[in-house]
C-alpha positions as CSV (number, residue, x, y, z in Angstrom):
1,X,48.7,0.4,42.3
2,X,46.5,3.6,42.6
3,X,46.5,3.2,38.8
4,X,45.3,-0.3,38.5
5,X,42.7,0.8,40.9
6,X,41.6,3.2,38.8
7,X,41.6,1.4,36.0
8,X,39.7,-1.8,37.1
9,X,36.9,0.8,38.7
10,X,36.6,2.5,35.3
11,X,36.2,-0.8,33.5
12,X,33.8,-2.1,35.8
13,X,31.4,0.5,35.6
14,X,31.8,2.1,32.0
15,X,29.8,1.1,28.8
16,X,30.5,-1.3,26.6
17,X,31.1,0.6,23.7
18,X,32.5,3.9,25.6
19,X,35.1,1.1,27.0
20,X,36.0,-0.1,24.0
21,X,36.7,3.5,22.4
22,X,38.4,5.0,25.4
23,X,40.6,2.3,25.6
24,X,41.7,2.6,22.1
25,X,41.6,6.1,22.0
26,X,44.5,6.3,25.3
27,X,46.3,3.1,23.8
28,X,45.2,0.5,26.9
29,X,45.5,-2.5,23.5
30,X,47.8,-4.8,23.2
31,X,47.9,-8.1,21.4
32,X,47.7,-11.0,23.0
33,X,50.6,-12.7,22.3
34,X,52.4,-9.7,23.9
35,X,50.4,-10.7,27.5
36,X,50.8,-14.3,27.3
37,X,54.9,-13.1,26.5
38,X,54.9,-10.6,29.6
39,X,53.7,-13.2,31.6
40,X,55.4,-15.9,33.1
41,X,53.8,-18.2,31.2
42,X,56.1,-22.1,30.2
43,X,53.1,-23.2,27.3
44,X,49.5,-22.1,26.4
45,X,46.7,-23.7,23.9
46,X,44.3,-21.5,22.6
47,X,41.0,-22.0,21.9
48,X,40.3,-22.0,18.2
49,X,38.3,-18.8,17.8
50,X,41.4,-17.0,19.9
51,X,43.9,-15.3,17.3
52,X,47.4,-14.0,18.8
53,X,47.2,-11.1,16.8
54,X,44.1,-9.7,18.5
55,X,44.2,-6.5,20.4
56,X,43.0,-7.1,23.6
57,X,42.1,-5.1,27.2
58,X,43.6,-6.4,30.4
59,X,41.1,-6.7,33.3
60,X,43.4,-7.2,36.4
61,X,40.2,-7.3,38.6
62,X,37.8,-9.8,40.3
63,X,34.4,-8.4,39.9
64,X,32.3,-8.7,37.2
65,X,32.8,-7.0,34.1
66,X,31.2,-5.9,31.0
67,X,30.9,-8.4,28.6
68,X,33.7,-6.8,26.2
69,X,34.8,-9.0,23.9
70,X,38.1,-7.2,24.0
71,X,38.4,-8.1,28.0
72,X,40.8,-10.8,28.8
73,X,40.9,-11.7,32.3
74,X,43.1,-14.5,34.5
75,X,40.9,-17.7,36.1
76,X,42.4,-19.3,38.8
77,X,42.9,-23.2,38.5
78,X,39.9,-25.1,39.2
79,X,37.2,-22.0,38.6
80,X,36.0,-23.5,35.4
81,X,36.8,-22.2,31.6
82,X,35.7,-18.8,32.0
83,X,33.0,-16.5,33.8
84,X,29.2,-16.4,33.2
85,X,27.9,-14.1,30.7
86,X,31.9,-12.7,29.8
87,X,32.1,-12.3,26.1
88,X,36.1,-12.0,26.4
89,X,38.9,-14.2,26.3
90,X,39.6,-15.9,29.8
91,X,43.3,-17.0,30.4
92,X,42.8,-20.1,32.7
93,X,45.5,-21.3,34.7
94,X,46.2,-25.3,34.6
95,X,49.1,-25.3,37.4
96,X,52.2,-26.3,36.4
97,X,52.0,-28.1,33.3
98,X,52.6,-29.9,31.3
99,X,49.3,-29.3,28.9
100,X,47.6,-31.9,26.9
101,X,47.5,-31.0,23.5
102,X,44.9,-33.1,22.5
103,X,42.8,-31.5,25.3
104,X,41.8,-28.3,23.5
105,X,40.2,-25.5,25.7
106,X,36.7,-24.1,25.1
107,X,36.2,-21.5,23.1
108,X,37.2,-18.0,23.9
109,X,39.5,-19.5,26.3
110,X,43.4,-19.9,26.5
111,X,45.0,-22.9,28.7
112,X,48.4,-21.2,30.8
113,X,51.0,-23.2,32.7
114,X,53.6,-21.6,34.7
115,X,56.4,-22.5,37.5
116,X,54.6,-19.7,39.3
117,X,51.5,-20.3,41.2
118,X,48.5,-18.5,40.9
119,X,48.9,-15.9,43.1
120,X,52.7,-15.2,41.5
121,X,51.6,-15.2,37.9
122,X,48.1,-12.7,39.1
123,X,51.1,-10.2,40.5
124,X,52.3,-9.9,37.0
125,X,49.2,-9.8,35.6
126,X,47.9,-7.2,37.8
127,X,51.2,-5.1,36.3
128,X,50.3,-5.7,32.5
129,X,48.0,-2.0,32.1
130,X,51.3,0.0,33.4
131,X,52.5,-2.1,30.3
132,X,49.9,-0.2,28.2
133,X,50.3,2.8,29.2
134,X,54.4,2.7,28.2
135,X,53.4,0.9,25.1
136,X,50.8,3.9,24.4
137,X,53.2,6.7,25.3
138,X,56.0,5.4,23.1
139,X,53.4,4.8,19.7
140,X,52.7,8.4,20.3
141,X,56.3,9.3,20.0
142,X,57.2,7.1,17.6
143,X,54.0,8.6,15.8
144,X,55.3,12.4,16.1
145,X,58.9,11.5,14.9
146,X,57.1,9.9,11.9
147,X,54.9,13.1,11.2
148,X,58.3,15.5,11.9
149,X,60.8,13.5,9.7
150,X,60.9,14.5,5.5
151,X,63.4,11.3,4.9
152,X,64.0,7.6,5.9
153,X,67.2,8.7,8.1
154,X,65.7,11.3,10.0
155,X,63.1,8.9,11.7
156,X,65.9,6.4,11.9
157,X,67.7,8.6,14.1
158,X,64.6,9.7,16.0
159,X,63.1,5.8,16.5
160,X,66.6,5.0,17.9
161,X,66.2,7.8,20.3
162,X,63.2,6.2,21.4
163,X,63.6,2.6,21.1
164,X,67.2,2.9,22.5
165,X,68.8,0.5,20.7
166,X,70.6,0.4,16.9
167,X,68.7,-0.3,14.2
168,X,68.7,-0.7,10.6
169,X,66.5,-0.2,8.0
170,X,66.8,-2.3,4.3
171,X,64.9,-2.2,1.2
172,X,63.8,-5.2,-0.7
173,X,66.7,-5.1,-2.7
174,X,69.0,-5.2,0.3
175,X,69.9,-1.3,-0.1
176,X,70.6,0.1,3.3
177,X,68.3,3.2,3.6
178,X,68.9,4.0,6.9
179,X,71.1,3.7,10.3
180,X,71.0,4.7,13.2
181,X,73.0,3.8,16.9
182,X,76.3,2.6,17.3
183,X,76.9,-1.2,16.4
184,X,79.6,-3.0,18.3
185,X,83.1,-3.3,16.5
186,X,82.9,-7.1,16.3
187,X,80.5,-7.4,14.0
188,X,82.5,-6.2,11.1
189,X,79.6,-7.5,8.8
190,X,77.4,-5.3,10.1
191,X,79.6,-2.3,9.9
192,X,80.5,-3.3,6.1
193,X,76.7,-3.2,5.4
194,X,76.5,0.2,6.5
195,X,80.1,1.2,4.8
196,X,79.0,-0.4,1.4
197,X,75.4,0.6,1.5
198,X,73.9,-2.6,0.9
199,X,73.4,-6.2,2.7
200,X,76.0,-8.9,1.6
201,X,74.9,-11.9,0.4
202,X,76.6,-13.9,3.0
203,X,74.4,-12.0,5.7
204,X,71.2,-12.4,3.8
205,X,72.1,-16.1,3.4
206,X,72.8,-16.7,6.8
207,X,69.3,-15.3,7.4
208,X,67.9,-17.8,5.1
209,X,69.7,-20.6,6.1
210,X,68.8,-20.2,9.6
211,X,65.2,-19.7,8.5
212,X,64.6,-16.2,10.9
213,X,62.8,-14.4,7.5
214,X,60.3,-17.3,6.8
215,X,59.3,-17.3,10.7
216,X,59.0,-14.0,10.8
217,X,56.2,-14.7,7.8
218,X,54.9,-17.1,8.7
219,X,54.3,-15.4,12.2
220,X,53.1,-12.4,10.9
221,X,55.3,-10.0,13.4
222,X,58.5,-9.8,14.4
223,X,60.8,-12.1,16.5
224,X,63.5,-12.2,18.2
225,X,66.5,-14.7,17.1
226,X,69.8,-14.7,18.8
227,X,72.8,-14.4,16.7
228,X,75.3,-17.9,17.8
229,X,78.0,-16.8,16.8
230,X,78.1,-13.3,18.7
231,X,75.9,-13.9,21.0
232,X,73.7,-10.9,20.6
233,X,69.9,-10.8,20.1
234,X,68.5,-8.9,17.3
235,X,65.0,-8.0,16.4
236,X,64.1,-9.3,12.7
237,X,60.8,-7.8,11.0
238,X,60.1,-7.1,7.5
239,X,58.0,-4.0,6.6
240,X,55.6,-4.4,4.6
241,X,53.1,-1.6,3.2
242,X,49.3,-2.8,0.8
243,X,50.9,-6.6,1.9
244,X,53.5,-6.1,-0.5
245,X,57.2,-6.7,1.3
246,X,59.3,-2.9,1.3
247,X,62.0,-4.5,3.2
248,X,63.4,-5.0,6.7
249,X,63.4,-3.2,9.8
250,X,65.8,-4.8,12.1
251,X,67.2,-3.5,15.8
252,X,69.7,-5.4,17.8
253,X,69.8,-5.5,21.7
254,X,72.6,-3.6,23.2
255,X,72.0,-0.3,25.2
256,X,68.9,-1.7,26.4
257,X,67.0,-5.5,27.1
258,X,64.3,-6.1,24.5
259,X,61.3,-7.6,25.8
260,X,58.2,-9.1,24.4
261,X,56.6,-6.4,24.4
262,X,59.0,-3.8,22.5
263,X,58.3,-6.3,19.4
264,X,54.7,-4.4,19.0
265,X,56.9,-1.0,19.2
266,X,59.3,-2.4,15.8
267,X,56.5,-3.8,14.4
268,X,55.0,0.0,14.4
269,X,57.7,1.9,13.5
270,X,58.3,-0.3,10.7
271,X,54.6,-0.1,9.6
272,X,55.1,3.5,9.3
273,X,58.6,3.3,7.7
274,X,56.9,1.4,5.2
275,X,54.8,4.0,4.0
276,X,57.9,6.8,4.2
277,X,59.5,4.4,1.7
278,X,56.9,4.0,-0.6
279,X,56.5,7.7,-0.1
280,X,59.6,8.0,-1.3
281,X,59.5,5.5,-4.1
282,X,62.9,3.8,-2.7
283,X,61.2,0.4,-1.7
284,X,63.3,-1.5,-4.8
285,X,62.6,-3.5,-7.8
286,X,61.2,-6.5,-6.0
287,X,58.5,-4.2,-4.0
288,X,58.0,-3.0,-7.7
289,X,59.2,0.4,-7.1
290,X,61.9,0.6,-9.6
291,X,65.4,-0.9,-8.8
292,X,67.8,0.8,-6.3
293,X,70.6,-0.9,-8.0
294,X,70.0,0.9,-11.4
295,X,69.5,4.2,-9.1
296,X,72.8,3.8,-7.6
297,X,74.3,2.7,-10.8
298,X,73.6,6.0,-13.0
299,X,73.8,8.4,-9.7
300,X,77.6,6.9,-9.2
301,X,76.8,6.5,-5.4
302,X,78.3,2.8,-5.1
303,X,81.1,2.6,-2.6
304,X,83.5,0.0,-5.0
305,X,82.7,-1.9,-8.0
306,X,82.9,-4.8,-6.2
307,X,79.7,-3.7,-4.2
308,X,78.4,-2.8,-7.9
309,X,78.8,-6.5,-9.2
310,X,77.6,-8.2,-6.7
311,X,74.3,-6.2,-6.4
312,X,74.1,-6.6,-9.9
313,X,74.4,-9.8,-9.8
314,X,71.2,-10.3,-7.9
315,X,69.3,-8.3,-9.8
316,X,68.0,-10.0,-13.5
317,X,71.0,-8.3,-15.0
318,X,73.8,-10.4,-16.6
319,X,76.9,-9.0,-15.8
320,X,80.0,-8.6,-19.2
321,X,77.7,-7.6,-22.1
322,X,76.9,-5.0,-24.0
323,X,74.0,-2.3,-22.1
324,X,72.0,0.4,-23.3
325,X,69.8,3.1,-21.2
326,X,66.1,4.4,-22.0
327,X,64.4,6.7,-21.0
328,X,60.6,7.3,-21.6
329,X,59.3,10.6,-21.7
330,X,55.8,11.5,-22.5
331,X,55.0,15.9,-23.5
332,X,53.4,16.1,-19.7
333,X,54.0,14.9,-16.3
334,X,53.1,10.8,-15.9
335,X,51.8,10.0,-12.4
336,X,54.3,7.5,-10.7
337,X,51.8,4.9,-10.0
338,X,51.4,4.9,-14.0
339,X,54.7,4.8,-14.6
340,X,55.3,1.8,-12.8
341,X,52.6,0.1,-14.5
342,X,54.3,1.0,-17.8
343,X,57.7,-0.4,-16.5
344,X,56.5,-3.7,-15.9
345,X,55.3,-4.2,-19.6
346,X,58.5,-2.3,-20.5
347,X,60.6,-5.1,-18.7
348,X,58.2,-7.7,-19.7
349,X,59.0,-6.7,-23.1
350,X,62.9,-6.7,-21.9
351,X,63.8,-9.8,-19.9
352,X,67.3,-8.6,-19.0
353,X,66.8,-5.4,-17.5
354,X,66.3,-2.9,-14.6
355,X,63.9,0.2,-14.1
356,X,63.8,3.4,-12.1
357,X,62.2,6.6,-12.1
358,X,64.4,9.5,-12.4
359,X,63.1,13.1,-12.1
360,X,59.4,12.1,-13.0
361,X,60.4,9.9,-16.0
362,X,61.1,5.8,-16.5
363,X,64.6,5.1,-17.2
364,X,65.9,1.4,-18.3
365,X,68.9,-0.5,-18.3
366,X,68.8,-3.2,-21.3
367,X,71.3,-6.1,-21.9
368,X,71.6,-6.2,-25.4
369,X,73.9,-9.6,-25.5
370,X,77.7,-10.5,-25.5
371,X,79.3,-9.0,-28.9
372,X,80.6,-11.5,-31.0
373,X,81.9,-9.6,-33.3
374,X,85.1,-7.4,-33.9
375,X,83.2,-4.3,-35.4
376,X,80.9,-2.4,-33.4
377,X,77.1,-3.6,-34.5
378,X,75.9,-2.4,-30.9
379,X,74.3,0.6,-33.1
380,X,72.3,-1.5,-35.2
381,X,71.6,-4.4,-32.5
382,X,69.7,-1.7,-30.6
383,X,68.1,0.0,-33.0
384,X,66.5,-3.2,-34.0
385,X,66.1,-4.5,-30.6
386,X,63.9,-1.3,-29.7
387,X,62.2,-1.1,-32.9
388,X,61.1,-4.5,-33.6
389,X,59.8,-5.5,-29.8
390,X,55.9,-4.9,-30.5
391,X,55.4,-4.7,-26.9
392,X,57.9,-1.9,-26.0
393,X,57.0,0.1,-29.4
394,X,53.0,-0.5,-28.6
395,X,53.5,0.7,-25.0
396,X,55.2,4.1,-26.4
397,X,53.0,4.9,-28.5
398,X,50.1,4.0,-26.4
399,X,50.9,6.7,-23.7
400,X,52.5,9.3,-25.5
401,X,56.3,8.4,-25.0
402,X,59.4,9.1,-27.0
403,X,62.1,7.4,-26.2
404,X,65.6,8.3,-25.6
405,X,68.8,6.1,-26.4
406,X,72.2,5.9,-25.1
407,X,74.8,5.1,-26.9
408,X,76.0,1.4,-26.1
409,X,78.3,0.3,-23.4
410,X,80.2,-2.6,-22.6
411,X,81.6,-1.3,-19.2
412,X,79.4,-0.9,-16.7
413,X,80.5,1.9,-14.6
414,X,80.1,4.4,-17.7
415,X,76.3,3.9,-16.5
416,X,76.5,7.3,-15.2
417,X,78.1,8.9,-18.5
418,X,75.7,7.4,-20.6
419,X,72.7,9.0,-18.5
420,X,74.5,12.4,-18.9
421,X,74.4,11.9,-22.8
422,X,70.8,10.8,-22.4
423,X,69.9,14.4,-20.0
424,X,71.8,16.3,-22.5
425,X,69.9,14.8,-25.6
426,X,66.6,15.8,-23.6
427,X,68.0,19.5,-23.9
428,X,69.4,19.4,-27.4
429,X,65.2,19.9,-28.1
430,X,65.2,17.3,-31.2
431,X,62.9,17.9,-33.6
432,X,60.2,15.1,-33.7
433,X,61.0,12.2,-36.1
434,X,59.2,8.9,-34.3
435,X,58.8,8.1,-31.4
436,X,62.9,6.6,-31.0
437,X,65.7,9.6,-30.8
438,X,69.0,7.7,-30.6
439,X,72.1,10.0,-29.5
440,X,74.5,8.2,-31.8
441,X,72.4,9.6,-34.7
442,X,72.1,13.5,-33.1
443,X,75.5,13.4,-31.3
444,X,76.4,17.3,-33.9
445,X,73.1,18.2,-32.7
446,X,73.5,17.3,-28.9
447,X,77.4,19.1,-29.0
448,X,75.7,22.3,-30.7
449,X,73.0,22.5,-27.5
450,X,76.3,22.2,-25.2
451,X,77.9,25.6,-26.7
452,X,77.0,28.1,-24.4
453,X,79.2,31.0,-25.2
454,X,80.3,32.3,-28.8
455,X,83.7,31.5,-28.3
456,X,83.1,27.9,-27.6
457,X,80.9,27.9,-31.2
458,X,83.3,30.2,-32.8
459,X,86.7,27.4,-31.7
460,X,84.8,24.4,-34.0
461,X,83.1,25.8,-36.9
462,X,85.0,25.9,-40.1
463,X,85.1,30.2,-40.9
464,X,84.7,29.7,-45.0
465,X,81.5,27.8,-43.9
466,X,80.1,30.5,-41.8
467,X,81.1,33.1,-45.0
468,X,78.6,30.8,-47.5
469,X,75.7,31.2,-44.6
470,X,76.0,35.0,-44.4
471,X,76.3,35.2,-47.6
472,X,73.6,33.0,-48.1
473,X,71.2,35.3,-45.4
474,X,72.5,38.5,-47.8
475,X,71.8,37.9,-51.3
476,X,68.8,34.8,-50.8
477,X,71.4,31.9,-52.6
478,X,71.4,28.5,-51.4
479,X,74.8,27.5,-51.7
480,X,75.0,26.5,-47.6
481,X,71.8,23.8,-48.7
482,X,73.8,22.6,-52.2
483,X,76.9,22.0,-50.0
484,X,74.7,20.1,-47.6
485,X,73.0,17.9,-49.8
486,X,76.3,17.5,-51.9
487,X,77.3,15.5,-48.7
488,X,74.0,13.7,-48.1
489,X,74.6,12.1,-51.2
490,X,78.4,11.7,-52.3
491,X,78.9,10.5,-55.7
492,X,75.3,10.8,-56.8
493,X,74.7,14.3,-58.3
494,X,71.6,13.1,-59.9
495,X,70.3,12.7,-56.2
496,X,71.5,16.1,-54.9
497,X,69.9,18.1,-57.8
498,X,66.8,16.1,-57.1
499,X,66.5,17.1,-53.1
500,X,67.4,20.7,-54.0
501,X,64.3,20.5,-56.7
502,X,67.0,21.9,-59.4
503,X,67.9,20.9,-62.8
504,X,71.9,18.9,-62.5
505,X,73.3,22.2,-64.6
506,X,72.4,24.4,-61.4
507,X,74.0,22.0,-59.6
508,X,77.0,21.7,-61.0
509,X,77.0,25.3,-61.5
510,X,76.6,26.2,-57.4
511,X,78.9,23.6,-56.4
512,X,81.7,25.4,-58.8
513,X,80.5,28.7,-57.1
514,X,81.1,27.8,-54.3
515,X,84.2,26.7,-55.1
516,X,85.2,30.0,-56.4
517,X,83.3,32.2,-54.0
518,X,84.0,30.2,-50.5
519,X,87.4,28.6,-51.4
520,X,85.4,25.1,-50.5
521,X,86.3,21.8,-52.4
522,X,83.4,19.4,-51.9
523,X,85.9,16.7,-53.0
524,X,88.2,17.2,-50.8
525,X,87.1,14.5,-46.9
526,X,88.3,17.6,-44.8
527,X,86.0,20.0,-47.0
528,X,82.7,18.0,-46.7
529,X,84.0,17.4,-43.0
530,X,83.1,21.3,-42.5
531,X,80.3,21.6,-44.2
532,X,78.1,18.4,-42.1
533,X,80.0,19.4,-38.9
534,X,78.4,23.2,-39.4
535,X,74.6,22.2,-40.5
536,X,74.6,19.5,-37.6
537,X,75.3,22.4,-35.5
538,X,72.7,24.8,-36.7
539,X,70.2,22.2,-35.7
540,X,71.3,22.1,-32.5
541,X,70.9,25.8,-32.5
542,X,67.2,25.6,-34.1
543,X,68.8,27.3,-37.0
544,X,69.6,30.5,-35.6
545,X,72.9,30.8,-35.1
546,X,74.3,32.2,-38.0
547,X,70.7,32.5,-40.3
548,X,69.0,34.9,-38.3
549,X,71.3,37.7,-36.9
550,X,67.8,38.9,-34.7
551,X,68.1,35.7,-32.8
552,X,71.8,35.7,-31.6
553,X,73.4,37.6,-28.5
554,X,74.5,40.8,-29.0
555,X,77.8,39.6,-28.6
556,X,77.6,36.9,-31.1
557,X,76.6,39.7,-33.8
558,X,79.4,42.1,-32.9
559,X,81.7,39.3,-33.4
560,X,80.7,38.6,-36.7
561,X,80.2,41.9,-38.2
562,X,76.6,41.5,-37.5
563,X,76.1,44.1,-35.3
């Protein structure tokens, strides 16, 4: 009580404005809805000018006070709507109820009923700025575990040591991002979200159904909704960060009674977790932060493939057709704001598809139909697909962005192998043709960039091939680029002799040499086999492999008499 004291004498006398700042500076807000809820109050009707949501100073006293609009004070029954000259809200007590809706009270003015009388419901009152101070002390905690934590789990774990309760935290694409506190082992459906790293669709239904997400909009906070069928209470809010929805924040009561009052402490905590996930860029495809579905999908981090479906299947991806990944990558570093405003005109341009950012670049999953044919005419589809959408082609060349292209896949768990081919055809370094680089078309190349040591180039190149290049590198021929174009253009001599910028008789005449020289047959499949196998390689190796001895490890030259 010495505290109340206190605090009604330093009301009373301070400033107006030295009031106001103090008391938000040492946390002695709340909102109003979170008195009238401490209270034991059975109905109230506010005036029209009185929002719920305001934050508000209790004023536990009888004596006059400053005429803060921020003051709300308790009127007993009978003492009018309010006192003279207050500017704040005055809760007036009506007895026992029941209230006449129709009879709406003044303005800045609340009508209360309760089964306690006056003096009863004045005791609690009188408690309320102990209220603030917990509130205040626990913000500030919940504050410093949000300044101390790098990631999503780490203030789960700390918020749970505060808030003493388990809690869960969701993104807008259902992906579990965080845990923390032990959940009871009857609710298997709850343990199963954590286990499979994602909320059902039976939960989120029954969530729907029982319409606990469109009351928490439509009240603007969290609630509390008890659970039927387990008889548990949870705590249901939905984090939200620039009023775009990141997800859920949801804590059920077990190790400790959840008041009215703790709802202001979850809506906090998940106002700040809201800005570690978009921090973090994890708040999901519907939030317009890229899709954790597809992030899961090419990371391999899904616990079944039944989890993989079904989250799929939520997502604007048809499940059983034929895929293909993108990814978009400009010659310097795209801040992820802009990517994400190139996404949206890249799926706009894709209906079927998901994006994410991966590593600072924009990768996309595209449906590319059901194949209806026995052949494979995924290659082509693609190709044209990509090429011939104005949008997607515009957008690239628009912001400086080449993209990269998967091979096609029909199953959808090699998601994660066709990313690998994608990151190796990044470090294969192809040489700029457009602004497309398909892997099915640089596959040699891409194998080349993968051969770290000389034995692993020295096990697939054809040695008679290698002979014609050092050769080639000795005595300035060009029988290596005569064998090449020979297999550019089989059957058409005429067209060889022409890309080599020869007459046909010095055509014929190398090919025979090289016959003779490199014991080569450029008739023979096997022969011509060599020969592309060898030159896709040396592209791979930017042409130094075997051309330019100055270029290759010492090793590599000992091995081949170069050194």
């Amino acid at each position: 009580m010495n505290f109340v004291l206190e605090y009604n004498a330093f009301i009373t006398r301070g400033n107006e404005n030295y009031i106001r700042l103090f008391c938000r500076a040492n946390g002695w807000l709340m909102k109003l809805r979170t008195v009238l809820g401490e209270l034991s109050v059975t109905d109230f009707v506010t005036g029209s000018d009185v929002a719920l949501d305001r934050d508000v100073i209790v004023y536990p006293g009888k004596e006059p006070v400053s005429p803060i609009p921020e003051m709300v004070v308790l009127a007993p029954e009978g003492a009018g709507v309010g006192i003279e000259g207050f500017a704040g809200i005055t809760l007036a007590y009506r007895g026992s109820g029941p209230l006449d809706e129709a009879n709406r009270p003044p303005a800045r003015t609340v009508y209360v009923v309760s089964e306690l009388d006056y003096d009863g419901l004045m005791q609690e009152f009188v408690r309320l700025p102990e209220l603030h101070i917990r509130l205040d002390l626990q913000r500030k905690r919940i504050f410093t575990a949000f300044q101390s934590s790098y990631d999503i789990q780490r203030y789960a774990d700390r918020v749970h040591e505060i808030l003493d309760n388990p809690l869960i935290i969701v993104n807008s694409d259902r992906r579990l991002l965080a845990s923390a506190g032990s959940f009871p082992e009857n609710r298997a459906d709850v343990i199963e979200e954590i286990d499979q790293g994602y909320v059902s669709e039976e939960v989120h239904g029954e969530l729907e159904r029982e319409g606990i997400l469109d009351d928490v909009r439509h009240a603007g906070h969290s609630i509390i909704s008890e659970n039927s069928r387990f008889g548990q209470r949870w705590v249901t809010s939905i984090i939200t960060y620039h009023h775009m929805e990141m997800g859920r924040f949801d804590m059920l009561e077990q190790d400790r009674v959840i008041g009215i009052a703790d709802l202001e402490l979850v809506d906090f905590a998940g106002s700040l977790a809201g800005v570690i996930i978009d921090r973090l860029g994890v708040a999901g495809e519907r939030a317009g932060s890229g899709s954790t579905v597809l992030d899961d999908l090419l990371g391999a981090t899904f616990a079944n493939e039944k989890t993989m479906r079904a989250q799929l299947a939520l997502s604007s991806m048809p499940l059983d057709e034929t895929y293909v990944l993108v990814e978009l990558v400009g010659d310097r570093e795209i801040p992820r704001a802009h990517l994400q405003r190139i996404a949206t005109r890249v799926t706009h341009a894709f209906r079927n598809s998901l994006w994410t950012i991966r590593d600072g670049n924009l990768v996309v999953m595209i449906a590319l139909g059901v194949r209806t044919c026995v052949g494979w005419d995924a290659y082509e589809l693609a190709e044209r697909m990509l090429g011939q959408r104005k949008e997607f082609v515009t957008t690239c060349e628009v912001n400086g962005l080449r993209a990269y292209v998967s091979e096609p896949f029909e199953q959808i768990d090699f998601a994660p192998d066709r990313y690998q081919q994608i990151c190796d055809l990044l470090a294969a370094h192809v040489p700029g043709q457009g602004n497309m680089v398909l892997f099915w078309q640089h596959r040699y190349l891409v194998l080349a960039s993968m051969a770290h040591t000389f034995g692993q180039m020295d096990m697939m190149l054809d040695k008679r091939v290698i002979a014609m290049s050092l050769y080639d590198l000795d005595h300035h021929t060009s029988y290596l680029e005569t064998a090449r174009m020979t297999v550019e253009f089989p059957g058409s001599p005429a067209e060889a002799a022409k890309a080599l910028n020869v007459h046909r008789n010095t055509y014929f005449y190398r090919v025979n040499k090289i016959s003779e020289l490199f014991f080569l047959d450029l008739r023979c499949g096997e022969d011509r086999l060599a020969v592309a196998f060898f030159t896709r390689f040396l592209e791979g190796m930017d042409n130094h492999l075997l051309f330019d001895a100055d270029h290759m490890p010492i090793k590599w030259q000992r091995a081949v008499g170069r050194a």
